[in-house]
N, C-alpha and C positions, 0 to 999 in steps of 0.2 A: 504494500500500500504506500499510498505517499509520504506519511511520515516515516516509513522504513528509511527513506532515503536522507533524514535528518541528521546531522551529525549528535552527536549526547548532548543532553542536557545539560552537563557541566560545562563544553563547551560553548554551548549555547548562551546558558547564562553568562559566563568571562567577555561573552562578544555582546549580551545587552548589556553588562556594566560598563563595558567599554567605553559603547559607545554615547549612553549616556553622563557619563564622567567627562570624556573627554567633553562634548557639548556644553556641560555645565563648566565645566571648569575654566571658558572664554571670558564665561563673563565677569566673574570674580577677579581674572588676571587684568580686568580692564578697569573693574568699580574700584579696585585698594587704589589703584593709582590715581583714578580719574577722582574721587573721594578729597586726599589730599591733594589735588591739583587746585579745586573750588576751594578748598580752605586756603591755599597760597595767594588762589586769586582775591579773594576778598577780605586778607589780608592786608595784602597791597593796595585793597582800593581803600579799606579805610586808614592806612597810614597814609598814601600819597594827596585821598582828595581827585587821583586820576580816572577821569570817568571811563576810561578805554576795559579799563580791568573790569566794573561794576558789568561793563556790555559783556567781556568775555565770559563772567562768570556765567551773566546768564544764560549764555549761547552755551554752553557747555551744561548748562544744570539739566535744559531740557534733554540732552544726552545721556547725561545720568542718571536720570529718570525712567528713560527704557529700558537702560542697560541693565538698572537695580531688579525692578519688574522681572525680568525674561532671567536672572540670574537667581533672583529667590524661588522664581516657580520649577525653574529647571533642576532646584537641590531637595525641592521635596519628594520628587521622585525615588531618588537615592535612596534615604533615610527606608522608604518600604522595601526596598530591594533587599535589605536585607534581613527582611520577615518573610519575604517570599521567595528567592531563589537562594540567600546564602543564612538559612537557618540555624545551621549546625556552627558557624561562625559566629552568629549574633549569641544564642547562648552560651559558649566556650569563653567569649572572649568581652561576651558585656556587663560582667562588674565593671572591667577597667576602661574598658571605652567608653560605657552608657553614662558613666559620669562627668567624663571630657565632654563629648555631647552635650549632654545637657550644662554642662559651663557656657558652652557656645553660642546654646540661647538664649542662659540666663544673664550672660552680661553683654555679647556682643551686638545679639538680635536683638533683644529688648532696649538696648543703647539706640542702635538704629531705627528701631521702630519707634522711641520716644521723640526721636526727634527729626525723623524724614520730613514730618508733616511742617515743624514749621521751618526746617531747609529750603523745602522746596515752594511752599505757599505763604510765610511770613517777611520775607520781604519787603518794606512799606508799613507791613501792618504789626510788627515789634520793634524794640530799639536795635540799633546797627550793632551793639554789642551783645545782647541775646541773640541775635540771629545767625552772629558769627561763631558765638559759643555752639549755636548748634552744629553749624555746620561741620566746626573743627571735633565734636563729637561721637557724630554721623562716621569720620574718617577715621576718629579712635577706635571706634567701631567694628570699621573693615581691616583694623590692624590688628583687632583681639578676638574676632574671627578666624583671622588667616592663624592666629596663635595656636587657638583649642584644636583647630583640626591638622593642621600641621603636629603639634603635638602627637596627638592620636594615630597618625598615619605613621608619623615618625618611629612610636612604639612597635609597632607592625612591624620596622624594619630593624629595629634595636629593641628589641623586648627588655624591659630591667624594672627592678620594683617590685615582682610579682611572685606569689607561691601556686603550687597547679593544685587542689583538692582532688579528693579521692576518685567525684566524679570525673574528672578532667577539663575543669574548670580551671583561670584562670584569675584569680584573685589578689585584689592590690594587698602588696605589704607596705610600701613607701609610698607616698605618692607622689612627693619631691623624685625619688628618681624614677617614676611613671611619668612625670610632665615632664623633667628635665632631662630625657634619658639622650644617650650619645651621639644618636643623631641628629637631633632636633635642633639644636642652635645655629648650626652650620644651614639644613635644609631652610629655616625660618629666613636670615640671610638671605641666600639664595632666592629664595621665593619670590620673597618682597620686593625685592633690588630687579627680579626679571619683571612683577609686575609693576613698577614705575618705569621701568623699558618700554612695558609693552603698551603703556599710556603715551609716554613720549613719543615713541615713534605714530601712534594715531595724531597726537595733536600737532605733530610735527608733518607732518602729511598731509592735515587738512590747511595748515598756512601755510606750507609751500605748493598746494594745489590754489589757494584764493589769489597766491602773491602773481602766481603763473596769470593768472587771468585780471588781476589788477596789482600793479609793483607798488600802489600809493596806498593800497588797504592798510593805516594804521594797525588795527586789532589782530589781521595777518599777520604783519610781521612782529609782534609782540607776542604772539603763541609760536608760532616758528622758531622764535630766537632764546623762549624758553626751552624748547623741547632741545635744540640743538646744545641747551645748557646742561640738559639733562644727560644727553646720549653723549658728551663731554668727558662727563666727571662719573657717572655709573657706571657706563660701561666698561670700564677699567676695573673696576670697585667688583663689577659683578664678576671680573674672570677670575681675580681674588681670591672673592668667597666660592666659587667653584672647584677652583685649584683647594681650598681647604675641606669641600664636601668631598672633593676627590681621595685626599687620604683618609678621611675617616671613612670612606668606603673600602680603601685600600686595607683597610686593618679589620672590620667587622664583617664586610662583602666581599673577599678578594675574589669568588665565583663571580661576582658582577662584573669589576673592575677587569677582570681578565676577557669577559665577552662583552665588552664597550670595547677595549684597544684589540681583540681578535688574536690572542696570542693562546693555541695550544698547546706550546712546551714552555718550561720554567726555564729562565736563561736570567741570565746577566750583563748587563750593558743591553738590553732591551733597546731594540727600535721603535719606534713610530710609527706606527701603519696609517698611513693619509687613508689609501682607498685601497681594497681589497674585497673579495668576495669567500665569507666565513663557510664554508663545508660544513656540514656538522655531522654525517656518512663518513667524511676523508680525517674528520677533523685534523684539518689545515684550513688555513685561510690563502687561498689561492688569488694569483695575478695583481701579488700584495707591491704598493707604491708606497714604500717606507726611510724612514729618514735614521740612518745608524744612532744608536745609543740615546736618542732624546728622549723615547718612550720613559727609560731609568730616571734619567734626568726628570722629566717632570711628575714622575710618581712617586722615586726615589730622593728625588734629589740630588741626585749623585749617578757618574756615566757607569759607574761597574755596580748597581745593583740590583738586586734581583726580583724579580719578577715573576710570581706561580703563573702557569700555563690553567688552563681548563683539564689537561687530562691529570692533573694534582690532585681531582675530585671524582667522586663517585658520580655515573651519568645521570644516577637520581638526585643528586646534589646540584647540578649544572641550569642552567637558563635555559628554560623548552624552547625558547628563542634566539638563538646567538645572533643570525643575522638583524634579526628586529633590534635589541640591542644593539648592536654595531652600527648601526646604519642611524637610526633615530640619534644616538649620540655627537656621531659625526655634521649630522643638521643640524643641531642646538650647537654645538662649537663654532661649526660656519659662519651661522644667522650671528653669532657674539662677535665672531670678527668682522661681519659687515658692518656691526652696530658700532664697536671701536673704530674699525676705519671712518664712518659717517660722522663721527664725532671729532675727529681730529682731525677732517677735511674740514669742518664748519669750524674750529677755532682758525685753522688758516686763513680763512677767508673771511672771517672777522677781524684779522688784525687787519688783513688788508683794503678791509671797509667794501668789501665786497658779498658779503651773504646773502644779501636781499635781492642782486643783478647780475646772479648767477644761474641762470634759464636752467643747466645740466643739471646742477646739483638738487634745486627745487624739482626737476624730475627722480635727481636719483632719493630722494626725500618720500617722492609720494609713491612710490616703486617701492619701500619701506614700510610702507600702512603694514600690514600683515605679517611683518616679520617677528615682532616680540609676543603676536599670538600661536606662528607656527613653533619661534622659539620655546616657550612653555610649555607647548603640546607634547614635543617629541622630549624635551626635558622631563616633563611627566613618563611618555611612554619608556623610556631609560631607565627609570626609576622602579615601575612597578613591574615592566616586563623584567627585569635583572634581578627584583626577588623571588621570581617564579622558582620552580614548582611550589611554594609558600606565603602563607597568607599570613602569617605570622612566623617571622625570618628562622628557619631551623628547627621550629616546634610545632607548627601544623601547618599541614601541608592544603594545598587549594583542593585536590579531590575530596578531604575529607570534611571541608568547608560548606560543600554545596548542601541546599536540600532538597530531600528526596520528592522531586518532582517529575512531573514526564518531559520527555522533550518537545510534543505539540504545543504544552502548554506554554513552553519560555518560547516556541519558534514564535505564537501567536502573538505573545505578548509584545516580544522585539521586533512582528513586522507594525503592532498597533503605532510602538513609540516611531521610530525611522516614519511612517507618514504621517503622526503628529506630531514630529519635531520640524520636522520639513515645511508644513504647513503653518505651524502658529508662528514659532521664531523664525522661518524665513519672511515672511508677513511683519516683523517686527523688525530683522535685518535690514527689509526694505525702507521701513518707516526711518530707523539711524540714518543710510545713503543721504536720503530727502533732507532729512536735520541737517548734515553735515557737509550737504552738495549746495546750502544755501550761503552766503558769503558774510560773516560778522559783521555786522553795520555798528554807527553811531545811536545810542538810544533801544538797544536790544530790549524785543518785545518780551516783558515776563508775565506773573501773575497779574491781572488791573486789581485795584484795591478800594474801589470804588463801586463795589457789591458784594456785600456776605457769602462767604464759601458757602456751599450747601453741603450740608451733612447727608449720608443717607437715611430716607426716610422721614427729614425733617424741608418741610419747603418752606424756605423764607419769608418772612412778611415784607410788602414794600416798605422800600425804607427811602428818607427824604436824599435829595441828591447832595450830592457833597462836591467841595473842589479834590479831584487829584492830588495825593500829597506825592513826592517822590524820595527815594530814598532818603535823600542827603538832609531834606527836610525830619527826618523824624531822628529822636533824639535818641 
């Protein structure tokens, strides 16, 4: 019958979390940034008094605003996913996680939700110093979010803190080294510093796409020349903290670390594998374009050392994936040195007073929009494909994670999601373009303030007309 032709369940499900996660995970890479971006800007507009910033902010809030929307709906799905296809995970493993979790909501989401409302629609209608409290707390927000579940995921790959019970549970003893365990500082890092990347390079993109089509757009080139500030000074910052996630991978994951760089024997003075194509039949990595002894160098630190190969480990220990590692890792390294070289092409041409009347560059700029979203993706997929076969690093493994469901049931479910992701958030994709295809003018249109919000459920009564107050007016 037709569903004979399904592959399992289990795989099944690893390919709706997939591709759910990765979906969801665009958007968060864009709100932590875009969050504290509003807060810089309306910082600067009530230090300076300059009205260019109060426009940007708001040209940018209504962005925020979709993005928040399509990134909260997209994470609830998750959350059931793991009562419905990964069962045997959620009870094994959720003393210690169900209460990161639930931090997540209790201080990040609820932060966020206390004060979206008047981020987004007080404006005008609170003083310029409440409003900006909010907004900068709106941003605390999406920084103590990205915390609990980074946290959480980080445990997954560094387990510590914990005792197993009889059942086979796993149970906090610590929970200072359950949050703080030895992944976690380096990935948190990481994380954050890609997603103000992947904010810069959007904002950077859309003022070098306005300046292309007007060179005198003030507000263009004031988001432009932020974002080039930003891809300046992070992207350096961000190969850093990579280089440092890299040896803490090197000491807790060397299975991963060795099928990211595609080395099957343990040697010393290690090369570099640029490009190559990983076997995992021959185990070799064949038609390999490699750079002698730098491999050591930037794992070791040092040209004579050593380096575990993949056949060091038992093939049930190994990454189900070595090309997907290998390959995924090698994009995210890429995408970092476009993002440095962009960065240090735009301070040259800012000394030479030239950033703003350089046609190539504002293309190579909006040729960038999508780079620090692909960058994170495949950072992501590095990450969790290189802790495979394992859902928690070394002690449970992903087959024994799944639950026991049928495979109709996950096919069903994952063609439901793939043509309702397709349809509501491309729908919503669309709607961003239009936001973001329109050019930041003088006097950016926000909330009017000159008619009572309506609640749901409750319709206003007329009320008498009022004059227009605008920001700068209200105290």
């Amino acid at each position: 019958m037709l569903w004979d032709a399904l592959p399992d369940a289990l795989l099944l499900a690893r390919i709706q979390f997939a591709f759910t996660v990765t979906f969801h995970f665009l958007f968060p890479a864009f709100t932590i940034g875009l969050a504290s971006y509003l807060a810089v800007l309306e910082g600067l507009w009530l230090w300076t008094g300059r009205a260019a910033y109060l426009d940007l902010f708001r040209y940018w809030l209504k962005v925020f605003a979709v993005n928040f929307a399509m990134g909260v709906v997209s994470g609830i799905v998750l959350s059931y996913q793991f009562g419905t296809n990964w069962s045997v995970f959620a009870d094994r493993t959720g003393p210690v996680l169900g209460p990161l979790m639930g931090y997540e909501v209790l201080t990040a989401f609820f932060l966020e939700a206390g004060f979206l409302g008047v981020m987004l629609f007080g404006l005008g209608r609170v003083g310029k110093g409440l409003h900006f409290a909010a907004t900068s707390l709106v941003a605390i927000g999406t920084l103590i979010s990205g915390f609990w579940i980074l946290s959480a995921n980080s445990w997954m790959q560094t387990p510590a803190g914990y005792t197993i019970g009889p059942d086979g549970r796993f149970l906090p003893a610590d929970w200072w080294e359950i949050v703080f365990n030895p992944s976690f500082p380096f990935r948190y890092l990481h994380t954050i510093t890609g997603a103000y990347l992947t904010t810069a390079m959007i904002v950077g993109a859309v003022g070098a796409f306005h300046i292309l089509r007007d060179r005198a757009n003030e507000r263009a080139r004031i988001m432009f020349s932020m974002a080039m500030w930003m891809a300046a000074t992070v992207a350096p910052a961000q190969a850093v903290f990579g280089d440092m996630q890299g040896l803490w991978a090197l000491h807790y994951q060397p299975q991963k670390v060795a099928a990211m760089e595609g080395h099957w024997e343990t040697q010393r003075g290690a090369p570099l594998i640029l490009f190559g194509m990983p076997d995992m039949e021959r185990e070799e990595t064949r038609m390999r374009v490699e750079i002698p002894y730098l491999g050591s160098l930037i794992l070791r630190h040092s040209l004579d050392g050593e380096i575990r190969g993949l056949k060091d480990f038992p093939p049930d220990q190994r990454p189900t994936n070595v090309p997907l590692v290998f390959w995924s890792f090698r994009i995210m390294v890429g995408i970092g040195c476009l993002m440095i070289a962009l960065g240090t092409v735009s301070l040259w041409l800012r000394i030479r007073g030239r950033l703003y009347d350089t046609p190539w560059f504002q293309r190579w700029a909006v040729a960038m929009a999508p780079s620090g979203l692909i960058a994170v993706t495949f950072g992501w997929i590095t990450t969790e494909a290189g802790r495979q076969p394992f859902t928690v690093y070394g002690l449970m493994r992903t087959a024994e994670s799944v639950s026991p469901i049928a495979a109709p049931a996950v096919a069903a479910s994952l063609a439901a999601f793939v043509i309702v992701y397709f349809c509501v958030f491309g729908a919503g994709m669309w709607y961003l373009f239009r936001l973001l295809g329109k050019p930041p003018l003088p006097h950016e249109e926000g909330p009017r303030d000159d008619q009572p919000i309506r609640t749901a459920g409750i319709t206003p009564a007329p009320s008498a007309q009022r004059p227009s107050r605008q920001p700068e007016e209200v105290s």
